[in-house]
N, C-alpha and C positions, 0 to 999 in steps of 0.2 A: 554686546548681544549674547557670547556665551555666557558670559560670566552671570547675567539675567535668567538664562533659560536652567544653567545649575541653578542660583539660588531658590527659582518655582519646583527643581526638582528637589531640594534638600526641606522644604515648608511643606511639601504633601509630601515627604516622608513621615512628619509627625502626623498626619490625618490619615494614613492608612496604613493598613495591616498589611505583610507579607502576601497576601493574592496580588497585589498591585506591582510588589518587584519587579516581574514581567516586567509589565505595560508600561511600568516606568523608565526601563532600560530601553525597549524601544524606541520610546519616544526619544530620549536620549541622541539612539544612534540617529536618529529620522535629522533629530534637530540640527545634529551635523552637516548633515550633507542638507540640510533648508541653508545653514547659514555659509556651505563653503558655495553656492548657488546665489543667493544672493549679492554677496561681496565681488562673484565673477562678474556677473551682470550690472551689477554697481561700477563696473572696471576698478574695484579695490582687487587687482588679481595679484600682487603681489602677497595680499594678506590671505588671500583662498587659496595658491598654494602652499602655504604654512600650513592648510590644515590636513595637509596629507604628510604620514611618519616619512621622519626622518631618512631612512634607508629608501627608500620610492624618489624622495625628492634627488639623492646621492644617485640613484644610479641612472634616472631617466637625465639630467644633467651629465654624462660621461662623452666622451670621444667628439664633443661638438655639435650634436646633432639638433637640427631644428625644426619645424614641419611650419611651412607658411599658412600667415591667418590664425594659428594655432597660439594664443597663449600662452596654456599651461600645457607643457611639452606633456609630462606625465600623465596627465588627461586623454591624453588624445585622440583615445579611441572611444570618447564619449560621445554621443548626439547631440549634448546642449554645447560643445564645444567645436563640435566638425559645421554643425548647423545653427550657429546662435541667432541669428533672425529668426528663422523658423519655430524655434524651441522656445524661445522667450516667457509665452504664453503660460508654461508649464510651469517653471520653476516655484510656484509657489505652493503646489500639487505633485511634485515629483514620483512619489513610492505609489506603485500598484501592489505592491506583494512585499511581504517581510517574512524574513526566515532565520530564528534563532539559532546560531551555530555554538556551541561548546558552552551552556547556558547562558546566554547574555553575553558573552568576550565577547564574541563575532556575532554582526546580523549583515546577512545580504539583503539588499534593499536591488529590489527590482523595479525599473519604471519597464511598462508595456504599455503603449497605447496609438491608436489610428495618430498619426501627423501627416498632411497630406495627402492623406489615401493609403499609405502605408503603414503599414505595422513596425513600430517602432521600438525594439528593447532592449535595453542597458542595463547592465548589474554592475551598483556600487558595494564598495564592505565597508561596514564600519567597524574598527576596531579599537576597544576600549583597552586604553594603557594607563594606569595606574588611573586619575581619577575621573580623564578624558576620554570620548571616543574621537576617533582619528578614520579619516582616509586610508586605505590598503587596499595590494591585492594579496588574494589566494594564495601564491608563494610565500610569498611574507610570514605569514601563519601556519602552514600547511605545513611549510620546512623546517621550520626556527627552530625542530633537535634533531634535524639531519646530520649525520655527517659530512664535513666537507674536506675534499680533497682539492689539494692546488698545485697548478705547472704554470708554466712560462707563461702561459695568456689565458688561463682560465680559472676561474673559481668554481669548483663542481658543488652543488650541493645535490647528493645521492640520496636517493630513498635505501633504507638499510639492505633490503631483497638485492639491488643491484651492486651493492661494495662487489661482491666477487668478480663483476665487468669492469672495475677499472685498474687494469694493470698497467706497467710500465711501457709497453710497447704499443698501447692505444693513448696513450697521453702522449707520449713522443708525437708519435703519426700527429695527430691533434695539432699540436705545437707548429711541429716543419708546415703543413698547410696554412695554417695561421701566418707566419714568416713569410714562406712562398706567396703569399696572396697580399699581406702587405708591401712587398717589392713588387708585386706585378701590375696591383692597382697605384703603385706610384703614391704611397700613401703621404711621404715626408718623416722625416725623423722627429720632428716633436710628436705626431699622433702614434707613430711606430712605439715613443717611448711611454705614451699613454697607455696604448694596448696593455705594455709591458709593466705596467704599476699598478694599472688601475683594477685589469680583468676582466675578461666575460664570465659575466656569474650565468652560470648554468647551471638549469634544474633538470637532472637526471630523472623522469619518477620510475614508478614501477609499471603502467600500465595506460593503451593508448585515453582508456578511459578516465583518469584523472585528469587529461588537458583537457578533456568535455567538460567536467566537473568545475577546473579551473576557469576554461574560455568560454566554454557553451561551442566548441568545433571539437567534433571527436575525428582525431588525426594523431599524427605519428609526435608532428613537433610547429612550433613555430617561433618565429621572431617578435615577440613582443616590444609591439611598438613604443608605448609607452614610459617602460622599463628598459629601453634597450637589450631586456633577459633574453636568453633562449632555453624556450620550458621544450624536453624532447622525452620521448620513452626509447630512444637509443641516442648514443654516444660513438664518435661523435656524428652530427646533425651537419655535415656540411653545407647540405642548401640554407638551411635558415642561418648557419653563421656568415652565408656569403650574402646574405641579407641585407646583416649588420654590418661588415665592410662596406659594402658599394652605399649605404644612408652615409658612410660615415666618412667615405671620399667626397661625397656630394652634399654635406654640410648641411646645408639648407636644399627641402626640394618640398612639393608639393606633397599630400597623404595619397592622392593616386595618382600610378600611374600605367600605362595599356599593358594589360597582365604577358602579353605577345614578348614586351621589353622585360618589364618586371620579373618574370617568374624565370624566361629567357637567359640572361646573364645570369643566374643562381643558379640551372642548368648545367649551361656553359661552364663555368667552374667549379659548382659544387657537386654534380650530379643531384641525387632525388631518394630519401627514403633508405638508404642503405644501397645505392645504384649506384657504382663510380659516374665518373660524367662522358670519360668516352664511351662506357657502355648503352646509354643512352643515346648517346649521340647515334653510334650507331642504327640503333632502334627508330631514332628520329628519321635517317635517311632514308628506309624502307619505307616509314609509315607516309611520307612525303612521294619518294617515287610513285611507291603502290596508289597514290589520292585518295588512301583511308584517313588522311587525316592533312588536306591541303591546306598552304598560306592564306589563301584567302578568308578559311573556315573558322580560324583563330584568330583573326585583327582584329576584332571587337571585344570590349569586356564580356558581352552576353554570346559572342559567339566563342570565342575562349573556357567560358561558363559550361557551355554544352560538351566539350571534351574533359574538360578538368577531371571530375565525375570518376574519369574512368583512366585516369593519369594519362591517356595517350598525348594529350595537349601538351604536355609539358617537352617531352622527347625533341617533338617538332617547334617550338619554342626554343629549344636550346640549341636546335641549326641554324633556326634566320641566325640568333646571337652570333655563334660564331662567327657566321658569314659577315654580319655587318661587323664585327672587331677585327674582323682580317682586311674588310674591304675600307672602312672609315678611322682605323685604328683607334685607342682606345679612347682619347681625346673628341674624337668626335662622334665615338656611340654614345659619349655622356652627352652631348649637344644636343642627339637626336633622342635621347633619353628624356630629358629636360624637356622638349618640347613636345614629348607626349605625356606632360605629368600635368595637372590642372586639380582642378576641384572637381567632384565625385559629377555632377551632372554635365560638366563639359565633356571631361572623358569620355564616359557612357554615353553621351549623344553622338560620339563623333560616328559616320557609315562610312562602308566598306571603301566607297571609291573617294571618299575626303582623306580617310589613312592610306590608302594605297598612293594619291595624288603627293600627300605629304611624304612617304616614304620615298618615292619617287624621285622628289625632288631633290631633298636633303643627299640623296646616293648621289646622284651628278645622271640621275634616266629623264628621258622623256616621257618616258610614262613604266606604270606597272609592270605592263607587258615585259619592256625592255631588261628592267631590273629581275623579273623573272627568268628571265632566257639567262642572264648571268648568274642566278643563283641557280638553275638547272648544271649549267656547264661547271658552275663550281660545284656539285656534287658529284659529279660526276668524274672530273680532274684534282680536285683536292681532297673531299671529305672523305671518297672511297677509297683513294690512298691510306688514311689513317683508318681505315676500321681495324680494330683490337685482336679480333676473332674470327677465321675462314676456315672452310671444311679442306679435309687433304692435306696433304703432306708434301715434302718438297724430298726432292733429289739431291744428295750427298751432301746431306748434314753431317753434323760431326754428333757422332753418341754421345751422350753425357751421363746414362744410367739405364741399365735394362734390370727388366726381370722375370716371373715365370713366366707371365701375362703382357707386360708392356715395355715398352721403350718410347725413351723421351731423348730428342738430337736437338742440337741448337745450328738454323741456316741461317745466319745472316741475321736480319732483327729479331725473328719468329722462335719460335717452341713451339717444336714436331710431337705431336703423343699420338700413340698408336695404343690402340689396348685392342689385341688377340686374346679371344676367351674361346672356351669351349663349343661346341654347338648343340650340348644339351643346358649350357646355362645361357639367362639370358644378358644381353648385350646391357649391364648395368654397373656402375661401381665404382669407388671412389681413388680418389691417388694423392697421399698427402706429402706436403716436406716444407724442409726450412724450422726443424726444431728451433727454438727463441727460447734462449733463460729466460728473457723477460716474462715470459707466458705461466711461469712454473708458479703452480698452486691458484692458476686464475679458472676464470672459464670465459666462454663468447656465447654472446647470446644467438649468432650467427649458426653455431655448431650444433647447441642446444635444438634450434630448431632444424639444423637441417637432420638430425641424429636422434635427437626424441629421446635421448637414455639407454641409447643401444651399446653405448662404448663413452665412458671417460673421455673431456678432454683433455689431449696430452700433449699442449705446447705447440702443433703444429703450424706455423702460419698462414701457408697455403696448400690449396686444395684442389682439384679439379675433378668435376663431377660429372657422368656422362648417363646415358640411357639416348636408344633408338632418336628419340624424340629431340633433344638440343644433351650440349653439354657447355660445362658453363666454369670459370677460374675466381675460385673466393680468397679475401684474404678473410682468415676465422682471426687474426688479431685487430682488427681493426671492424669486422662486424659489415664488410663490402663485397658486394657482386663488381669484380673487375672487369670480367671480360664474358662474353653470352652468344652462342650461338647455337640459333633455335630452327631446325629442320622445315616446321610449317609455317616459317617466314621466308627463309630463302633456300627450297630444296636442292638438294645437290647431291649426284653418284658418289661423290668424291671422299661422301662423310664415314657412309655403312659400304662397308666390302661383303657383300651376301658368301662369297666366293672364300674368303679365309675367316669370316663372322669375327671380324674387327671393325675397330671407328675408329677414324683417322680424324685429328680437331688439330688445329696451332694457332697459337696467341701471341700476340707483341710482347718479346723480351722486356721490353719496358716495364710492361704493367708490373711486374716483379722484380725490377731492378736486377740486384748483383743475387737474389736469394733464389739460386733454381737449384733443378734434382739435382742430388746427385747419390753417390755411392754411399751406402750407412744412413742418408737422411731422408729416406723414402719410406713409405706404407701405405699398402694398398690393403683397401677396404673391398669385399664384394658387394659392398651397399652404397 
């Protein structure tokens, strides 16, 4: 069939002039994707994924991953492949819209059209390689003279603007999470040494607006499913690479599942956006206490839908997780995983009180209720135990570094900061430490924004930033909000002392490990 549709292309080459190149390339690319459509629907699917390059079909085959129903893994976020009963119809009419990219090499070939009642739209690329057009995506082209940098479990491909963000000591971090999270999901030593040969190729780009350009979703990053890639506009993207872990412990699983679970354990261990994950968590527990954002309100895809929006869904997502992985440990949050994963209309039909029933059961509750009252108590008894960040200060710490303005003492787990300012200046300003060789001659894209050009970065790792209103503990080499606490979520005397025009904040020694103040490796900013 190809080998027919070039030779009609190379016979009207001798009948037409130069105006028809166009028209002929497109057709070209059109022909492609008629013929890798029909051969799917023929069930010749072994010979329809041949027609996608090489490098797509290498990496959507990587770490085991499968998606039931789903054929062509690489595919699989297409509609004639999620829906092939339904789409049949089309395949012989596929392109609503063609859009020439880089004169003829690339055309996106867009199907839109009503299926069901719905608006239906897919973009394929067709990409001409030497005499062929081929199957691709976006990255594929986009990147292919990117620079690429490589550690232990990642293949970066950088857009050139960002080389100055990937230094040594954000590829480390990168890396130990990667390692930590394959021993924690229990991953096995053969896929452990897959990770390690094979890589997560990651596309670093420049701006949130080329994932729109790429996916048609203007967002920070995601897990593409298909490719197994992670295309992100920061580095690193730990939710969407915990994505790609948990597809990749669960081998085979359904394309959806109740986003409560889904987006929940990515949360749970990856945080969100440049958000570590206990700082969310915390965030979660508030937004659950307060019923700005109750369990009930998020069990459904569409009720899920309605917080997403405005990221509060996700916080509160990432408490049930924990709760159920402490309460069913981890073995069996993939059970209860699994059984809310289906096909796109099973899930979204499921209501409120069939998933609360289901949930219910799986825990060992009698009902909702029950399961509630215990995940009350456990926030209450465990989760507030672990919050990162509390207003006040504690009694007979030991000093670890003062100065004109601050002192910082270590009690026990915590980190005491006090910052005493004037009372004609106001209550605002930064406190940096943990100078890192690694960092020398880099920047963060964390500091950039939080700094605007006001001051050079200078290596420092962390940072804790205050004013009236919250104050908050970053790592600027890693590009993370660790720890957060924000006054008009949980107000308290204990933060602003009006009386000596100080703020008193302390944070889990953890979240900083062995890297705190001390003498010579401090700088304070008045901003």
């Amino acid at each position: 069939m190809r080998q027919f549709a070039i030779a009609l292309c190379l016979i009207a080459g001798f009948l037409t002039g130069p105006a028809a190149e166009q028209s002929r390339a497109d057709s070209r690319g059109i022909e492609t994707l008629e013929e890798y459509l029909d051969l799917l629907y023929s069930g010749n699917v072994e010979s329809a994924a041949m027609l996608w390059i090489e490098p797509v079909q290498e990496r959507g085959a990587r770490f085991g991953i499968t998606y039931t129903g789903i054929p062509i893994k690489h595919d699989c976020n297409s509609p004639f492949l999620r829906h092939m009963t339904l789409m049949r119809e089309f395949i012989y009419s596929p392109i609503s819209r063609v859009k020439s990219r880089r004169k003829g090499t690339l055309y996106d070939l867009t199907f839109e059209k009503v299926v069901d009642q719905q608006v239906i739209k897919h973009t394929y690329y067709a990409w001409r390689l030497g005499d062929y057009y081929w199957l691709a995506y976006p990255q594929d082209f986009n990147a292919q003279d990117w620079p690429v940098v490589e550690s232990d479990y990642f293949r970066i491909h950088v857009h050139p603007d960002n080389q100055k963000f990937l230094n040594q000591c954000v590829l480390d971090e990168a890396d130990r999470f990667i390692a930590a999270m394959l021993d924690t999901l229990d991953m096995g030593e053969a896929l452990k040494t897959e990770f390690a040969q094979e890589k997560i190729e990651y596309f670093f780009v420049d701006t949130d607006s080329t994932i729109e350009d790429w996916t048609g979703y203007l967002t920070k990053g995601m897990f593409d499913l298909p490719t197994n890639d992670i295309l992100s506009s920061v580095f690193p993207h730990y939710h969407e690479i915990t994505h790609l872990l948990v597809n990749a412990k669960l081998h085979d699983l359904p394309l959806y599942t109740l986003p409560i679970l889904r987006e929940g354990i990515a949360v749970r261990y990856g945080g969100r956006w440049g958000k570590n994950a206990a700082a969310l968590i915390d965030l979660g527990v508030f937004l659950q206490r307060e019923q700005i954002v109750p369990f009930d309100s998020i069990l459904t895809m569409n009720g899920f839908a309605n917080f997403a929006g405005a990221d509060i869904g996700y916080p509160v997502a990432g408490v049930f997780s924990y709760y159920l992985v402490d309460k069913l440990g981890l073995d069996g949050y993939w059970k209860l995983y699994r059984s809310f994963s289906n096909e796109f209309n099973i899930v979204n039909s499921m209501s409120v009180p069939q998933i609360q029933q289901q949930f219910a059961d799986q825990c060992g509750f009698g009902s909702w209720a029950d399961l509630t009252a215990d995940l009350d108590n456990y926030l209450s008894n465990t989760l507030a135990r672990q919050a990162v960040a509390l207003p006040g200060g504690s009694e007979g710490g030991k000093e670890l570094v003062s100065g004109e303005d601050f002192t910082v003492s270590n009690h026990g787990d915590w980190l005491d900061f006090t910052f005493t300012l004037p009372e004609s200046d106001s209550l605002t300003g930064t406190l940096l430490w943990g100078m890192d060789s690694r960092l020398a001659n880099s920047a963060s894209t964390l500091f950039d924004e939080h700094f605007g050009g006001k001051m050079p970065f200078g290596g420092y790792r962390y940072g804790v930033r205050f004013d009236r209103n919250e104050a908050g503990l970053y790592d600027y080499g890693t590009n993370q909000l660790m720890a957060k606490y924000i006054w008009g979520i949980t107000p308290s005397e204990k933060y602003v002392d009006e009386k000596t025009h100080s703020i008193h904040i302390r944070f889990k020694r953890s979240v900083v490990g062995d890297v705190v103040p001390k003498d010579g490796d401090c700088y304070r900013l008045p901003f």
